[in-house]
C-alpha positions in Angstrom: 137.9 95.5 116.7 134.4 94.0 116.7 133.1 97.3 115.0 135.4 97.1 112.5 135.2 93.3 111.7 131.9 93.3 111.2 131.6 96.4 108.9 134.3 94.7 106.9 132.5 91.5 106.5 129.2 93.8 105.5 131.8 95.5 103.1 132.3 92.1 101.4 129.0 90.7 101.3 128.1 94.1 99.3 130.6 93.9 96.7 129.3 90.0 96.4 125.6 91.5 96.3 127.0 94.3 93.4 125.3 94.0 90.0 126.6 94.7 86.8 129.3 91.9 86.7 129.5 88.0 86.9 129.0 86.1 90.2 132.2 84.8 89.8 133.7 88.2 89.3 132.1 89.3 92.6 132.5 86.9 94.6 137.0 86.7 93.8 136.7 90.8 94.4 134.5 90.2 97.5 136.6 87.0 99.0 140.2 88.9 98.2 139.4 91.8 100.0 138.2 89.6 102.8 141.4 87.2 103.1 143.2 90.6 102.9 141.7 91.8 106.0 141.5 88.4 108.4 143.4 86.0 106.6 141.7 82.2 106.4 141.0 81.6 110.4 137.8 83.9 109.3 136.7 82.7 106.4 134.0 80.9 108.2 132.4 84.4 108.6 132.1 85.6 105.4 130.8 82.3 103.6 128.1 82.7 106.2 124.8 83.2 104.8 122.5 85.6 106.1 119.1 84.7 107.6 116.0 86.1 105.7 113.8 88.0 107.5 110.1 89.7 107.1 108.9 92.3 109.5 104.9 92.2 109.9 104.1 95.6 111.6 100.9 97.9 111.0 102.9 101.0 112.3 105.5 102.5 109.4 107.8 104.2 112.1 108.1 101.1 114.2 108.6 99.1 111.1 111.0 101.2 109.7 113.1 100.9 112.9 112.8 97.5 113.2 114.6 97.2 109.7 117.5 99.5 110.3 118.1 97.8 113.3 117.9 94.2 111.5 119.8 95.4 108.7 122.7 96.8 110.9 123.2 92.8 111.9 125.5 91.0 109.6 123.5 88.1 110.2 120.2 89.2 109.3 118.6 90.3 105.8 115.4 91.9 106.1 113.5 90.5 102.3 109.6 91.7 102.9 107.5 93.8 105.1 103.7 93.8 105.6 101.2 95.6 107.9 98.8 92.8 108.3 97.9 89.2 108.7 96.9 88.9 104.7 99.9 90.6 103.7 102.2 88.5 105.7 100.7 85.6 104.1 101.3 86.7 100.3 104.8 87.8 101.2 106.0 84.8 103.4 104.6 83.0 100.3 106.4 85.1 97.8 110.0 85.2 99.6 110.1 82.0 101.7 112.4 83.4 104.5 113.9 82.2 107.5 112.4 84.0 110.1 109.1 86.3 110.3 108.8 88.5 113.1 105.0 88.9 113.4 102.9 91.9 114.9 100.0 90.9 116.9 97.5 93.4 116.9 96.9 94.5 113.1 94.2 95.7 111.0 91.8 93.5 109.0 93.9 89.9 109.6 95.6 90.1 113.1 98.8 87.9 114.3 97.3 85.3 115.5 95.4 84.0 112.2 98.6 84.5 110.1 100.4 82.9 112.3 98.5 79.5 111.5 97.9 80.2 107.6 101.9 80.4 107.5 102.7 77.6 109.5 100.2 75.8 107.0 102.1 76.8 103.9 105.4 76.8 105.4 105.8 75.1 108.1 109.6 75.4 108.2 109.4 79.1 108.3 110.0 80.3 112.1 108.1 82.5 113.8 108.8 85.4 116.6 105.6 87.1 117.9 106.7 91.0 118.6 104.0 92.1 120.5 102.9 94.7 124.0 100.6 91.8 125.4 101.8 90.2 128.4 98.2 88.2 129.8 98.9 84.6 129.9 96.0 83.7 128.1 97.2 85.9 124.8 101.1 84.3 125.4 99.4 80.7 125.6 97.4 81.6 122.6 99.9 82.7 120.3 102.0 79.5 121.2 99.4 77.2 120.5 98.4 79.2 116.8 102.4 78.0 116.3 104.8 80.8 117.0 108.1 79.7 118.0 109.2 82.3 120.5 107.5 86.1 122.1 109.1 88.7 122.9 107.4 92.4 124.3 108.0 95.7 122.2 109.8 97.2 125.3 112.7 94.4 124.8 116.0 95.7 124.6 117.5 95.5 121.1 120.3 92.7 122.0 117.2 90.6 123.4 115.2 91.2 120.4 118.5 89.3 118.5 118.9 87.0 121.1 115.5 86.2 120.6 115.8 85.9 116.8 118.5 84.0 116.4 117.4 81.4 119.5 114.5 81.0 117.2 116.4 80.1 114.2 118.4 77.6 116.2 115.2 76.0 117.0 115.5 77.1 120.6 111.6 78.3 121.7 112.1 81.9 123.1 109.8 83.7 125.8 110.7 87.1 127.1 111.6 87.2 130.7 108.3 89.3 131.4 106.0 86.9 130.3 107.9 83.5 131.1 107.2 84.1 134.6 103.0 84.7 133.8 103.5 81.5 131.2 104.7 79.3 134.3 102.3 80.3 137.2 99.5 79.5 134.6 101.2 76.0 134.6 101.7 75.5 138.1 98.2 76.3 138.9 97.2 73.2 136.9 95.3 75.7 134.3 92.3 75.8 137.5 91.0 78.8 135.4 90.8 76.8 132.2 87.9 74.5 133.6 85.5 77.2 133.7 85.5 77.6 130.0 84.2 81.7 129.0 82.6 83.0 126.0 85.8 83.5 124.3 87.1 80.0 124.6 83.7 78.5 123.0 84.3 81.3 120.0 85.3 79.7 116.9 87.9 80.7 114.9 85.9 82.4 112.0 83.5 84.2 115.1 86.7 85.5 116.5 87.5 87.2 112.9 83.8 88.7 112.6 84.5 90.0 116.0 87.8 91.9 115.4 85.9 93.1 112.0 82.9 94.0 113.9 84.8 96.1 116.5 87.3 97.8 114.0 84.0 99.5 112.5 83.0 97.1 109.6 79.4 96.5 108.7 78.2 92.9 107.7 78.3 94.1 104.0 82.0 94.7 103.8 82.6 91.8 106.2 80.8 89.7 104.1 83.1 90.8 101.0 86.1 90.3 103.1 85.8 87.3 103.8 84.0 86.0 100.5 80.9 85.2 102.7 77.1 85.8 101.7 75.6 88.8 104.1 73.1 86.1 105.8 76.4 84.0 106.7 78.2 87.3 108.7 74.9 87.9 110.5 74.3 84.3 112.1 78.0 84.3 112.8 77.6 87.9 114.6 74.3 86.6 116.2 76.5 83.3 117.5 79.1 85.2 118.9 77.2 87.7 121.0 75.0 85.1 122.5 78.2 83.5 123.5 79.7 86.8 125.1 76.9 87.6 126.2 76.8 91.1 124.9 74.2 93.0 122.9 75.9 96.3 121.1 78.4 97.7 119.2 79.8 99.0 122.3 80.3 96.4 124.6 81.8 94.2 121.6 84.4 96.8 120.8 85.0 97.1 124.6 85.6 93.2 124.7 88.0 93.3 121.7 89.7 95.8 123.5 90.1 93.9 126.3 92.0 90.7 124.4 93.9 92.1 122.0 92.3 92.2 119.1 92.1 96.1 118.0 93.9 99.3 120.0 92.0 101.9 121.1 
């Protein structure tokens, strides 16, 4: 019965979604077939609207899947997709949807920095961080850059909508794997937050030369990138490795590795 009500209520809300005639046309077809099949105690259900959603994903098989499996939802429309942080940007501004749910790890741009550039331009827009990181640190971090709820890649899809639509009710959502890291790093009073490492002190536009560094970008096309002069990418590079630390290619790539910010 639940199969078939809510193929029926997708049946409707595609004859209201046909072109070619009126939207008064489709929406009497769409709203007699409906009353026809449930009668007025459902009407709430079709008037419904769905939420709008954009999938940010780098990989086209996992993104794909991600939007059949949205898309079989009556409840969800998926309006945009991206594959990284700058693309996200330009289509969150473009559609203004509901919900994004956000990669972390991404080429060029990663999660994190979208995350606060769309929170800037609309702040209204809800976030969900989809993401294989679990550390405490990367959770907190994500949080604090303004996503509304995390959930881990090996989620279950009925937790992946749970997740969604406790998000859209304004409800912040943490998957059960990393709630449990989240709260022992509050009960221990944050003690490992008052030695502050290299990569606390990093400032947001070293931590962008870093991911670039490390994903195999020299200065010059950094530089472009980012709409910096050459001289600007070096100091920041020199910065950032005094901070770390660290004095090659190598070890810098190993350390981005290491939090998040590119895949091997």
């Amino acid at each position: 019965m639940v199969n078939k009500l809510t193929t029926d209520i997708g049946r409707c809300k595609t004859l209201f979604s046909l072109t070619g005639r009126s939207k008064v046309a489709r929406l009497h077809e769409s709203s007699v077939f409906f009353l026809k099949a449930f009668g007025p105690s459902q009407w709430h259900l079709f008037m419904a609207e769905k939420h709008r959603i954009v999938i940010v994903e780098d990989h086209t098989i996992l993104r794909e899947g991600l939007r059949a499996l949205l898309s079989s939802s009556p409840d969800f429309e998926i309006v945009g997709e991206a594959e990284d942080g700058r693309g996200a940007i330009q289509c969150v501004e473009n559609v203004k949807p509901d919900l994004v749910l956000m990669d972390l790890s991404m080429p060029r741009m990663n999660g994190m920095d979208a995350i606060r550039e769309i929170k800037k331009l609309c702040p209204g827009t809800k976030i969900l961080a989809l993401t294989v990181h679990k550390a405490e640190e990367y959770v907190r971090a994500t949080l604090q850059a303004g996503a509304d709820g995390y959930v881990l890649k090996d989620a279950t899809h009925p937790e992946l909508v749970m997740a969604i639509k406790s998000v859209l009710a304004g409800k912040p959502y943490l998957s059960p794997g990393v709630s449990e890291k989240v709260i022992e790093g509050y009960l221990e009073g944050r003690k490992r937050l008052k030695f502050r490492s290299g990569w606390d002190i990093l400032t947001q536009r070293e931590r962008e030369i870093l991911k670039l560094i490390a994903e195999g970008h020299k200065n010059k096309e950094i530089a472009d990138y980012l709409c910096l002069s050459v001289k600007t990418v070096e100091t920041h590079r020199a910065n950032l490795m005094r901070k770390l630390d660290l004095h090659d290619l190598s070890a810098l790539t190993t350390f981005a590795v290491e939090k998040g910010l590119i895949t091997r």
